[in-house]
PAFIVEX-325343 format. One record per residue: residue in three letters; x, y, z of N, C-alpha, C in turn. Coordinates in nm, 3 decimals. Layout:
<nodes>
(node 'ALA',(X,Y,Z),(X,Y,Z),(X,Y,Z))
...
</nodes>
This chain:
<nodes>
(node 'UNK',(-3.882,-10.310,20.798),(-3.849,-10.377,20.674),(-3.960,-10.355,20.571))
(node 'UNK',(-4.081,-10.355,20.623),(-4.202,-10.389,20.536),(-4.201,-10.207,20.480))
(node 'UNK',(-4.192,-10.105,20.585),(-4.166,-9.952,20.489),(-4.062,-9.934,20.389))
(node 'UNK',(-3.959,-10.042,20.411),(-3.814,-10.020,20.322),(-3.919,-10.052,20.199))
(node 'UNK',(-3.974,-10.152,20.202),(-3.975,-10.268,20.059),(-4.077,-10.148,20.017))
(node 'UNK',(-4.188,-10.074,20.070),(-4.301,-9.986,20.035),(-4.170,-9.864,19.921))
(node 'UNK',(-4.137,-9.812,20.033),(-4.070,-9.700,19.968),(-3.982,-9.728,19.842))
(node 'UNK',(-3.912,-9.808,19.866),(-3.868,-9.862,19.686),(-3.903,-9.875,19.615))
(node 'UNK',(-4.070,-9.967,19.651),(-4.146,-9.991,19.542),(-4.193,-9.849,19.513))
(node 'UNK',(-4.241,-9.758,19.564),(-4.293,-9.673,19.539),(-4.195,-9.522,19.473))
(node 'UNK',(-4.068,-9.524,19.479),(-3.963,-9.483,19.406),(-3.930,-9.568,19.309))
(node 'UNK',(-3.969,-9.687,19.293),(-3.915,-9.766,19.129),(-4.067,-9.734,19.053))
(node 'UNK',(-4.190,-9.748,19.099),(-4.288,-9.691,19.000),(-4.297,-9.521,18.968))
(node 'UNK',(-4.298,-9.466,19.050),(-4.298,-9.320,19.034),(-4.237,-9.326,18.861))
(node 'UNK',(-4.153,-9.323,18.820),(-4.059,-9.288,18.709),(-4.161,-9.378,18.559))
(node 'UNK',(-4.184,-9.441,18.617),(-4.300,-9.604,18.534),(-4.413,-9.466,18.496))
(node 'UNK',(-4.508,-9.478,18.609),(-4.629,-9.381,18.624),(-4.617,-9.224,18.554))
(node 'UNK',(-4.490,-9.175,18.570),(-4.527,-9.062,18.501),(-4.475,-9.079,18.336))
(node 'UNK',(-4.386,-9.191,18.327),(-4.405,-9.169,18.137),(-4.500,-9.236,18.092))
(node 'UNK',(-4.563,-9.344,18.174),(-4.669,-9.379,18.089),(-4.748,-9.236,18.105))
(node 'UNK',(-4.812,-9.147,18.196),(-4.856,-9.043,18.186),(-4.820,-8.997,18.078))
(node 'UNK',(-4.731,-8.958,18.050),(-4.673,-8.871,17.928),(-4.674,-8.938,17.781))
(node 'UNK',(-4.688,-9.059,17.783),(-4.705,-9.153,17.684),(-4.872,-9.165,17.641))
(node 'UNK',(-4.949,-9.159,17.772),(-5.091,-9.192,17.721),(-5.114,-9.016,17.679))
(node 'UNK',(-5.097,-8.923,17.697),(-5.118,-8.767,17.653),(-5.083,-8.715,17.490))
(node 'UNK',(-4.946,-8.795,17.504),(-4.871,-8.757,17.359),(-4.970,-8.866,17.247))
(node 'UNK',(-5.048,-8.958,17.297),(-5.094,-9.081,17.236),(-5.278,-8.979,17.218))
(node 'UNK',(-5.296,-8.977,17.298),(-5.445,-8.894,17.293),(-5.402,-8.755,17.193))
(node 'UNK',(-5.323,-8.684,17.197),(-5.321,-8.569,17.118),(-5.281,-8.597,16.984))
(node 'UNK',(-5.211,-8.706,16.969),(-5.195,-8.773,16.810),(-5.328,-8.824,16.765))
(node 'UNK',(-5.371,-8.888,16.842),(-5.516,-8.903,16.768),(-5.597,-8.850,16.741))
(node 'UNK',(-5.600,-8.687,16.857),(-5.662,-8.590,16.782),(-5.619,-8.538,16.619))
(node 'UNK',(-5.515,-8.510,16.675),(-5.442,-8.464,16.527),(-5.452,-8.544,16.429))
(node 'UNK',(-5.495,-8.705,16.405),(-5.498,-8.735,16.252),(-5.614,-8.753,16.265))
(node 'UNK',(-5.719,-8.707,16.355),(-5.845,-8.707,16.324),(-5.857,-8.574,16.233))
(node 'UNK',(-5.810,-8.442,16.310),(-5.837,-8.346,16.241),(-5.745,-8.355,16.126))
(node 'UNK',(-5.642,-8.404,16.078),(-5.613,-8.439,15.956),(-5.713,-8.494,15.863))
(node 'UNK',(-5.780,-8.590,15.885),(-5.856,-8.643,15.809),(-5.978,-8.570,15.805))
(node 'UNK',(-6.038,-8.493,15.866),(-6.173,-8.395,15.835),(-6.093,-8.324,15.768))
(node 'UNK',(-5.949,-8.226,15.790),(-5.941,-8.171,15.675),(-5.912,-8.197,15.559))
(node 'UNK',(-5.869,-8.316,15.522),(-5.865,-8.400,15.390),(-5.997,-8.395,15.335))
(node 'UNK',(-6.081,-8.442,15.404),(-6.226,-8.434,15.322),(-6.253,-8.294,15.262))
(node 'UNK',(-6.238,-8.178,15.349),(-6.300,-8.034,15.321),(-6.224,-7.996,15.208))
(node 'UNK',(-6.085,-8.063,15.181),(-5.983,-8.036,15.078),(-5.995,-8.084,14.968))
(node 'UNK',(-6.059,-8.203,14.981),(-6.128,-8.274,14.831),(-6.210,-8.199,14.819))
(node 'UNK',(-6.343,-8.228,14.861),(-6.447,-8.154,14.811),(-6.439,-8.020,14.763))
(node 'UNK',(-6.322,-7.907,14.819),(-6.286,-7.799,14.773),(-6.253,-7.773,14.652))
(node 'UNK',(-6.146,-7.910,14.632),(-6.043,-7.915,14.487),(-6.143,-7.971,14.386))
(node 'UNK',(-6.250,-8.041,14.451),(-6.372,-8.092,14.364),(-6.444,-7.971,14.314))
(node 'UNK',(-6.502,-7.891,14.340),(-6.547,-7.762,14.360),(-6.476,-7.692,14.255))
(node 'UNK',(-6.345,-7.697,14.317),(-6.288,-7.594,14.231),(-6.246,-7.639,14.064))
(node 'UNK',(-6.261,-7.770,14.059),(-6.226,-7.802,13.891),(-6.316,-7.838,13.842))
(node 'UNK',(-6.422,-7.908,13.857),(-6.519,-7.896,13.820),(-6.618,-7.830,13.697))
(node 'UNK',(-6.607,-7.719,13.740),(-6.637,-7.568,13.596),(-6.559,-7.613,13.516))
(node 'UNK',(-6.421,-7.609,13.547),(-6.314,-7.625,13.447),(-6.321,-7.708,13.335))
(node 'UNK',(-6.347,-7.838,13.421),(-6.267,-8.003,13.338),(-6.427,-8.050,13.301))
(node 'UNK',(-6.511,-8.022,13.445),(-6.618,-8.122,13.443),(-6.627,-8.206,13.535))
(node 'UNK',(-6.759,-8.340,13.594),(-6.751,-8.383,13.675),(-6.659,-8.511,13.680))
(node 'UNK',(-6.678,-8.569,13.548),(-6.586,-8.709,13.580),(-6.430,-8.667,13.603))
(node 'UNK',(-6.369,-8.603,13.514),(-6.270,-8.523,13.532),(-6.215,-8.459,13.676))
(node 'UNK',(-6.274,-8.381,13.734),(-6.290,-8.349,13.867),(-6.236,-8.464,13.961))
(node 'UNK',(-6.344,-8.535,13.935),(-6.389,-8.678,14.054),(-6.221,-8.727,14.020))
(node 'UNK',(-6.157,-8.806,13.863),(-6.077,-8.855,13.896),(-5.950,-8.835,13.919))
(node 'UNK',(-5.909,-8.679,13.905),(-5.837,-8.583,13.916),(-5.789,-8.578,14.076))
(node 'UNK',(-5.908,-8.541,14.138),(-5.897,-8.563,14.307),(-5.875,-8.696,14.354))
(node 'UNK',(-5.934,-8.793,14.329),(-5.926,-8.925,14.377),(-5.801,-8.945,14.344))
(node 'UNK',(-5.736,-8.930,14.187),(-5.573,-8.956,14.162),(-5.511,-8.880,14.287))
(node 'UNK',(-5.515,-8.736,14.273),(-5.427,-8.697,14.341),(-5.389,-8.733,14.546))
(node 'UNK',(-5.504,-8.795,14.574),(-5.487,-8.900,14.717),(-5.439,-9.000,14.716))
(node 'UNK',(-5.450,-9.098,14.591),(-5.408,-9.237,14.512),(-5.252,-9.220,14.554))
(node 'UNK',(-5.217,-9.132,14.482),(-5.043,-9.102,14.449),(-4.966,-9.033,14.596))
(node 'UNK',(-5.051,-8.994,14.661),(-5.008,-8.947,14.834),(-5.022,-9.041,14.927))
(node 'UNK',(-5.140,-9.127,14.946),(-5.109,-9.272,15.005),(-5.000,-9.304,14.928))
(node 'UNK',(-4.987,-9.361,14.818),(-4.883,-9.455,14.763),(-4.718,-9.410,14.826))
(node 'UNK',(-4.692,-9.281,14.794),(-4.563,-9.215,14.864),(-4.582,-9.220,15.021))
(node 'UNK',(-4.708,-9.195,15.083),(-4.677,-9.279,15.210),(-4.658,-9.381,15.290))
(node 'UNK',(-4.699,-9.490,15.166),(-4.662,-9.615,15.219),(-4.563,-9.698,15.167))
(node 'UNK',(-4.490,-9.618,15.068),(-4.378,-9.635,14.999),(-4.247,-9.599,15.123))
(node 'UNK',(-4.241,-9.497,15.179),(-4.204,-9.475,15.253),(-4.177,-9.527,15.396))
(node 'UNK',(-4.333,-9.549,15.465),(-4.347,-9.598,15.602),(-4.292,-9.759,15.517))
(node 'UNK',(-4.268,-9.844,15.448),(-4.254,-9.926,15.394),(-4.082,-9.958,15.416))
(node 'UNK',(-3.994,-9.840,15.398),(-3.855,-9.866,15.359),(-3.805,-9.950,15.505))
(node 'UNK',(-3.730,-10.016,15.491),(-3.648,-10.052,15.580),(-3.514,-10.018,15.616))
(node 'UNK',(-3.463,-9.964,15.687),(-3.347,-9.914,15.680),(-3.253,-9.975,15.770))
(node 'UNK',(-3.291,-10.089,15.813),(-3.193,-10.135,15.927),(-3.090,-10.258,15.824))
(node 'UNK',(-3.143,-10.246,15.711),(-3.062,-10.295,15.571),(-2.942,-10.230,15.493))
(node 'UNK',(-2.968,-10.107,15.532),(-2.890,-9.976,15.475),(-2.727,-10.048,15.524))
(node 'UNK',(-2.641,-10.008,15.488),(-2.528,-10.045,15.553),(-2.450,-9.928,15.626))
(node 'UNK',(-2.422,-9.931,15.731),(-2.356,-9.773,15.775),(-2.250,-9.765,15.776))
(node 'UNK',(-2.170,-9.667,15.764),(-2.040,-9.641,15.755),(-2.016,-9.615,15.886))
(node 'UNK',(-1.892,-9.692,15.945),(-1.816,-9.655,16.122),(-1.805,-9.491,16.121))
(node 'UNK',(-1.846,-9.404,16.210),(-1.758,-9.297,16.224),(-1.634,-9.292,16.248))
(node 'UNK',(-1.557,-9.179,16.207),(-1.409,-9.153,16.256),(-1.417,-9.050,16.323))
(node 'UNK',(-1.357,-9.065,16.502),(-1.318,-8.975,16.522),(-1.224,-8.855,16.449))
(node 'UNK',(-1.244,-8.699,16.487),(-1.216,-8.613,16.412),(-1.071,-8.594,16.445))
(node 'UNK',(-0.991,-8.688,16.526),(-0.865,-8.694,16.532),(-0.767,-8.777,16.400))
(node 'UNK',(-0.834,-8.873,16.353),(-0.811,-8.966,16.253),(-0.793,-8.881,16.146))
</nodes>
């Protein structure tokens, strides 16, 4: 009896254990990735800083770049913001109807 109850338990976690596996991996490689997002954000300012600079000048430059991150947060949190479980959906029709 006591191997029955082992082996179940140990066939009902198996399936548990490997998506959290797959959950903590996909979770570690996202965090790489908006890490290296964000170093390359920096190298991208300072670039676009760089590069207008001559042009416009420094204050110019400075608020030129700073706008243009201002207005990309804003559309991303405009976004991550919407709610859509408000939306109203239309029923499908089967394609017999």
């Amino acid at each position: 009896m006591n191997a029955l109850m082992s082996g179940l338990i140990s066939n009902a976690t198996a399936p548990v254990e490997q998506m959290s596996a797959r959950l903590f991996k996909k979770a570690v490689l996202f965090l790489v990735a908006i890490g290296c997002l964000f170093v390359c954000s920096i190298f991208l300012a300072i670039a676009l800083f760089i590069f207008v600079q001559p042009l416009t000048g420094t204050a110019i430059a400075a608020l030129g770049t700073g706008s243009l991150y201002l207005v990309v947060a804003g559309i991303c949190i405009l976004v991550a913001s919407r709610d859509r479980a408000d939306e109203p959906r239309l029923p499908r029709r089967s394609p017999t109807q």
